[in-house]
N, C-alpha and C positions, 0 to 999 in steps of 0.2 A: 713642758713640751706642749706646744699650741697641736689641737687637732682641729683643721677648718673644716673638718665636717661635724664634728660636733656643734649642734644646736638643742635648741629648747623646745621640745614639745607643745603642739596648741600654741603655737606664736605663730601668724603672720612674717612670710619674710621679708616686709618690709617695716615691721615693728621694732626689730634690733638695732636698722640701721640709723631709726629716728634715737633710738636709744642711746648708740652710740655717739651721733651727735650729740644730745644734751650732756653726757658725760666729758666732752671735748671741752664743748663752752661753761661748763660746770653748774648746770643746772640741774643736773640730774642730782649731784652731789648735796645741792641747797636745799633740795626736795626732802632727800633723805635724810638730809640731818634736821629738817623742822619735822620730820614724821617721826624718828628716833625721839628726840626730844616733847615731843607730845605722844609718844606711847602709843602709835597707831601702828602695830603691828602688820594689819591685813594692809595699809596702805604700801608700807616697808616694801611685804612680799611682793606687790603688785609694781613697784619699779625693781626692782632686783630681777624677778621673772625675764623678762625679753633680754638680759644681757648673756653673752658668752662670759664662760666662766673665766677667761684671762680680763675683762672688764670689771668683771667682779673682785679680784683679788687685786688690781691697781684703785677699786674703792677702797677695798681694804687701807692700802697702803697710805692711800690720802686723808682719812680719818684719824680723828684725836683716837688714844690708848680710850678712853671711856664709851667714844661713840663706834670701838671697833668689837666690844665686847657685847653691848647694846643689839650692835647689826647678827654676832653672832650665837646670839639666843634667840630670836629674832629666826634665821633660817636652819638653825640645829637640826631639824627633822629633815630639810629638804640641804642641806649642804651639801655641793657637788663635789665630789674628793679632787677633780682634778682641780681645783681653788690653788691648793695646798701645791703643787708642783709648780705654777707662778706667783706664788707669794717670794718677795723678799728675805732671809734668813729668821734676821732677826725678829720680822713680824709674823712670820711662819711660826718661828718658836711660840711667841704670843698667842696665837689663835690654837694652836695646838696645845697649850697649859690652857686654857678656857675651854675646849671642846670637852676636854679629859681625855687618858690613854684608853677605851674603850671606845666612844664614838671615833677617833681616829684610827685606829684599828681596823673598825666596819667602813671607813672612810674607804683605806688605801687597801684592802680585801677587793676593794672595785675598781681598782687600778690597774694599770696595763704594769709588768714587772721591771722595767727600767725607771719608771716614775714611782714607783713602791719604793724601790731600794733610794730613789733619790729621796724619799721623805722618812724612810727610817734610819738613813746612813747619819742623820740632822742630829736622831735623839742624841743623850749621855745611853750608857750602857743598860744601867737600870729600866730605865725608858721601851730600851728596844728588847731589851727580854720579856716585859711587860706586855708591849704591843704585838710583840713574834706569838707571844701564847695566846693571843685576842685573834689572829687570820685564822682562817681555816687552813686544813692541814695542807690542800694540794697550793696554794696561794703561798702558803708558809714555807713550804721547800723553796719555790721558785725565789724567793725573795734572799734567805737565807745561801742558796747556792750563789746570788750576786754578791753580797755581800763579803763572802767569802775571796773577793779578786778584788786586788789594792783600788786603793782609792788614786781615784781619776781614769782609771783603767776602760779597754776595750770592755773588761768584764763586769762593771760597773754600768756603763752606758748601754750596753744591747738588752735588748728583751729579749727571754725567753721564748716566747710565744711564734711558732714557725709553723709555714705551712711547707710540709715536704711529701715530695713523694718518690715512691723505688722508680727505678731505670725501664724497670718493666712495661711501666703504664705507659695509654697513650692520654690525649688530649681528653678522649671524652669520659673515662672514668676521673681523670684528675678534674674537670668541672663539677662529675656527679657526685665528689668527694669533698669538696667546697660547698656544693648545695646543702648535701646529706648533714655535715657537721654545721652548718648554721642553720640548721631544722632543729639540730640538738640543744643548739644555743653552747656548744662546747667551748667551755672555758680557756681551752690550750689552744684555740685558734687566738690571734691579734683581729681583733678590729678591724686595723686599718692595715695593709701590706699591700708592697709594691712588686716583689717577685717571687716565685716559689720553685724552691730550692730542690733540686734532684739527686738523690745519695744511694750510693751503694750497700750492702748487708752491713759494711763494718759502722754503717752512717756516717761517711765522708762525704763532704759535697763532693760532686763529680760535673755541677752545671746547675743552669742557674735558666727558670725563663718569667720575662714579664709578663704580667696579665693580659700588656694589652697585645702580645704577641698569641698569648695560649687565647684568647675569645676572638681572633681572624683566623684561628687555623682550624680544620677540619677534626670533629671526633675520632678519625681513625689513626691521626697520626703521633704517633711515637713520642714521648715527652724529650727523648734524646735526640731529638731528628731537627726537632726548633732549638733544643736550650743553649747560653751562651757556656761554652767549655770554659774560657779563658777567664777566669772570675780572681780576681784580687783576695784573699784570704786573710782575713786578721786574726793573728795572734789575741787569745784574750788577756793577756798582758801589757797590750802597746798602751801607749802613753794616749791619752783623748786629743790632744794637742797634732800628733802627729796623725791620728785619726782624722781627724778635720782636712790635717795638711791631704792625704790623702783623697778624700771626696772633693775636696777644690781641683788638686791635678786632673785626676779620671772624671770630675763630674758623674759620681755616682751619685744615685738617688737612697739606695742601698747596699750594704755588702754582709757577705755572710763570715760571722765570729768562730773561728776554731780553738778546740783546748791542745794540751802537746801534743797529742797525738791524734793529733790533724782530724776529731771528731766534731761534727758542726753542733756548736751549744747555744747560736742565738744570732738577731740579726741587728745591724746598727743601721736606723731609718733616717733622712735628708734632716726631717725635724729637731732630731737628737744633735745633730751636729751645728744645725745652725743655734743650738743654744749654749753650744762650748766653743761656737766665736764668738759669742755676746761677750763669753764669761771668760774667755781668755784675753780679749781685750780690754773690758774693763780691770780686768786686773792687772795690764801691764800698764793701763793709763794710771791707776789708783797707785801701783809701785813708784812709777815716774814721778808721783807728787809726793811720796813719802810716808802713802796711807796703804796701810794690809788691806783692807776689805770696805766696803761700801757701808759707810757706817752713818746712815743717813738717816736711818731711824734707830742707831742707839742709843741708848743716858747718854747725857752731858759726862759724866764721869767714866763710863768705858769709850767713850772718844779722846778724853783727853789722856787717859793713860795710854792709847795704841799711837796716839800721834808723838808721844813726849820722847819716845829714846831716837828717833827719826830727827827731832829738832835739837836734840841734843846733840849729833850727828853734825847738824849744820853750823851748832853754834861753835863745835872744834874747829871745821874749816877756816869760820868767821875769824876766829883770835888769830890762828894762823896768821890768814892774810893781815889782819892788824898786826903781828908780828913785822912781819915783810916791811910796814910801813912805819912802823916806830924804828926798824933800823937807819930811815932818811930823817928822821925828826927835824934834826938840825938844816938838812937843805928844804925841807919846806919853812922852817923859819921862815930862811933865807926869800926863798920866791914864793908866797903868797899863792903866786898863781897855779903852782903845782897840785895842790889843795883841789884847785876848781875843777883842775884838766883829769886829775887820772882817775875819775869815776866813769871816764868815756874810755878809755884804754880797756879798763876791764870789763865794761857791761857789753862792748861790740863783741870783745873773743865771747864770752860765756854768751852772746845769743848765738854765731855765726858758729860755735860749737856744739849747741843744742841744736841746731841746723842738720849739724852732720851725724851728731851722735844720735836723733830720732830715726835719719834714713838705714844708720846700719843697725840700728834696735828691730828697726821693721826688717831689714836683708835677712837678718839672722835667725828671725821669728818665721819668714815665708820661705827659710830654708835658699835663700836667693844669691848667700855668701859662701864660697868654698876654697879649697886651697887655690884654687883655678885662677880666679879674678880677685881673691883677696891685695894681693900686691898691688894690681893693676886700680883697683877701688882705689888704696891709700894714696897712690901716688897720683890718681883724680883730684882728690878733695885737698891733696898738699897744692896743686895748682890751682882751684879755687880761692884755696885763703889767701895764697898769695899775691890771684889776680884783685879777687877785692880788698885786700891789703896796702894793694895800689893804690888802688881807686881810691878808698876812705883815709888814706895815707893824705893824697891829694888833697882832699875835701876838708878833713880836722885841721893838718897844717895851714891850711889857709884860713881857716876859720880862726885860730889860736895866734896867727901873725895880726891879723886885721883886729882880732877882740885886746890882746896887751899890747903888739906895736914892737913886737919880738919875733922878727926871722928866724932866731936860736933856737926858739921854745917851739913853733912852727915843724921844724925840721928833728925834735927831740919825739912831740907825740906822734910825727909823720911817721918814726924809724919802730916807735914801741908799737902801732899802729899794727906794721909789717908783720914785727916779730911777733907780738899775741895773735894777730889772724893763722898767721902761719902752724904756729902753734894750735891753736884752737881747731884746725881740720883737721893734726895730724891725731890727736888724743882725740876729738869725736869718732873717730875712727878706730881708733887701735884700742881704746878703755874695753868699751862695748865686748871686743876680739878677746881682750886678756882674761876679762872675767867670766867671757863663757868657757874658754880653755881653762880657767880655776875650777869652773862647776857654781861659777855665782850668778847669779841671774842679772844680765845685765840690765834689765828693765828696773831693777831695783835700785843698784850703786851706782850706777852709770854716770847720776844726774850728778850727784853729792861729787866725786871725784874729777869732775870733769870743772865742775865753780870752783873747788877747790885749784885745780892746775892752772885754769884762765888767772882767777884771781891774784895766785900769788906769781905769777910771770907777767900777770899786766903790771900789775903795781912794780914789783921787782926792773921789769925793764924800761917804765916808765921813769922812775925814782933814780935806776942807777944813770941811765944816759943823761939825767938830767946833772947828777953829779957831775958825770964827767964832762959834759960840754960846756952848760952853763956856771959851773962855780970852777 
């Protein structure tokens, strides 16, 4: 979770921005690794200093494993815990086995409670018992009561840390209440917040008002007299996903978390969410290609094990569709040319189906598909394939009469043409539909079954019509 108000102390504000250029062009980077490798610590800290800590842990992430442990011994005593909520997994894990569980500990103790829970939900078990007994005790509830709400959850992603106030108050003890408590430097306030929350004895929200509404209105008046009543309430069970979905519809900046019993336990801020679109999409781009997770900085060998049953996946498709085409063997004997033409039958449906099968991957993810216009969707995209069907019907056939000197063969890949496009919009369409009615994710199968279907109906209707017209 990026905070752009967080900066670095004693830096010039226009010293980061130089900073951040040289890390663009990568000079920052060259600096620091001839100053790592020459053991000039004081130099290290001296470019390190002026960067924002998400600059910092994408050094991280571009550094060799030697020169990443180098850099952090190097800032140990000055290591800013929020580093650790934009690192990467797997070089999150890394820096956190070289800090050790104690310095991470006192790391994420200075964390706001949504990005605590995100960096010890990481550990193995042993890990996090370790670290849970290193926070202090009031840090250590908070952390521990998230953790306790499944993973990916409303309960997961909110912080703890609320400013609320009773129904009672007006405007100007709730500012004198914000002053008071950051005089205290009080722990259970957030940082950073965007509304503060109005609740009744049983502490239900009952309203909701922005700050920049409560600092135009007058001390005397009533916090219930400005706040918004009508406030969208999340379950701390919902899914983060639909969370997201949510703050895109309403354009909220924030919403407040309720448990069953509709008591308010925390709030989910703009920033949290827009890091579970990053994270939802790259994981339906990384499904799409066949890879779990972003494995870009794992061994050689735990990559190849998460990619290997995925391609063993494709290589069943693969024999299939070689199936399909060993049953023509003998009519490609025959015409040669059959051989040349039906790698084009099958690569047009499997692209003009990934065409269609991306758009209803996205429908279905932006919640854009329902019983309503599903019908009307399919029998869109059955006219598409069939209008460019046509058209590349037109285009191949003529290509395949003028290349062998065969009207026959012409009007053979014209007809397979047809029939694979047509096909090909109607399963980019309906896959996606079956498998999320299964409970599969279509981001995941989608790709595999849908090359599988082009494949073996291009070759199948290219190979059979060829039977039947030309032999």
């Amino acid at each position: 979770m990026t905070d752009p108000a967080h900066t670095t102390e004693g830096h010039a504000a226009t010293e980061p921005d130089e900073a951040v250029y040289e890390l663009a062009s990568g000079r920052l980077e060259h600096d620091l690794v001839e100053a790592l490798a020459a053991g000039d610590g004081a130099r290290v800290k001296d470019l390190i200093a002026p960067l924002h800590y998400a600059d910092v842990a994408d050094l991280l992430e571009h550094l060799s494993a030697d020169e990443r442990h180098a850099l952090i011994d190097v800032i140990r005593d000055d290591f800013d815990a929020e580093i650790l909520s934009e690192l990467d997994e797997t070089v999150r894990d890394e820096i956190i086995e070289r800090l050790g569980i104690a310095d991470v500990a006192a790391a994420v103790a200075e964390l706001e409670s949504d990005d605590a829970v995100q960096i010890i939900e990481e550990l193995d078990e042993a890990e996090q018992r370790r670290g849970r007994g290193a926070i202090p005790a009031g840090e250590r509830t908070l952390i521990e009561e998230g953790l306790a709400y499944p993973e990916d959850s409303a309960g997961r992603l909110m912080q703890r840390e609320l400013v609320t106030v009773p129904t009672f108050w007006n405007v100007g003890q709730t500012i004198d209440f914000m002053r008071h408590s950051a005089d205290l430097e009080e722990d259970a306030l957030p940082s950073v917040f965007y509304d503060i929350f109005v609740v009744d004895p049983a502490h239900k929200p009952v309203g909701a008002v922005p700050l920049s509404r409560l600092l135009r209105t007058r001390r005397p008046v009533p916090v219930t007299e400005i706040m918004d009543a009508e406030m969208k309430l999340i379950p701390v069970e919902t899914d983060q996903e639909d969370v997201a979905f949510l703050f895109r519809q309403r354009d909220l900046v924030s919403a407040p978390v309720v448990d069953d019993g509709g008591r308010l336990v925390g709030a989910i801020t703009i920033d949290d969410v827009v890091d579970v679109i990053h994270e939802e999409l790259e994981e339906d781009i990384m499904r799409m290609g066949g890879v779990r997770e972003d494995d870009l900085y794992s061994a050689a060998v735990d990559t190849t094990r998460s990619r290997f049953s995925w391609l063993v996946v494709n290589l069943a498709t693969a024999v299939l569709a070689s199936l399909v085409i060993g049953l023509f063997e003998a009519t490609i004997e025959q015409i040669v040319a059959l051989a040349v033409l039906m790698p084009i039958v099958a690569s047009m449906g499997g692209n003009a189906g990934t065409q269609t099968m991306t758009v209803t991957v996205r429908a279905l993810a932006m919640k854009e598909l329902n019983p309503t216009n599903t019908f009307r969707v399919i029998g869109k995209e059955l006219l598409v394939g069939g209008f460019n069907g046509i058209l590349f019907a037109a285009l191949t056939g003529g290509v395949a009469w003028f290349w062998f000197g065969s009207p026959a063969l012409g009007v053979v890949i014209a007809l397979a043409m047809i029939i694979n496009m047509v096909v090909a919009g109607l399963a980019g369409t309906t896959i996606p539909l079956v498998l999320e009615r299964a409970g599969i994710d279509p981001a995941v199968a989608s790709g595999v079954v849908l090359t599988a279907i082009t494949d073996v109906v291009g070759f199948f209707g290219f190979l059979g019509l060829a039977a039947l017209i030309l032999l």
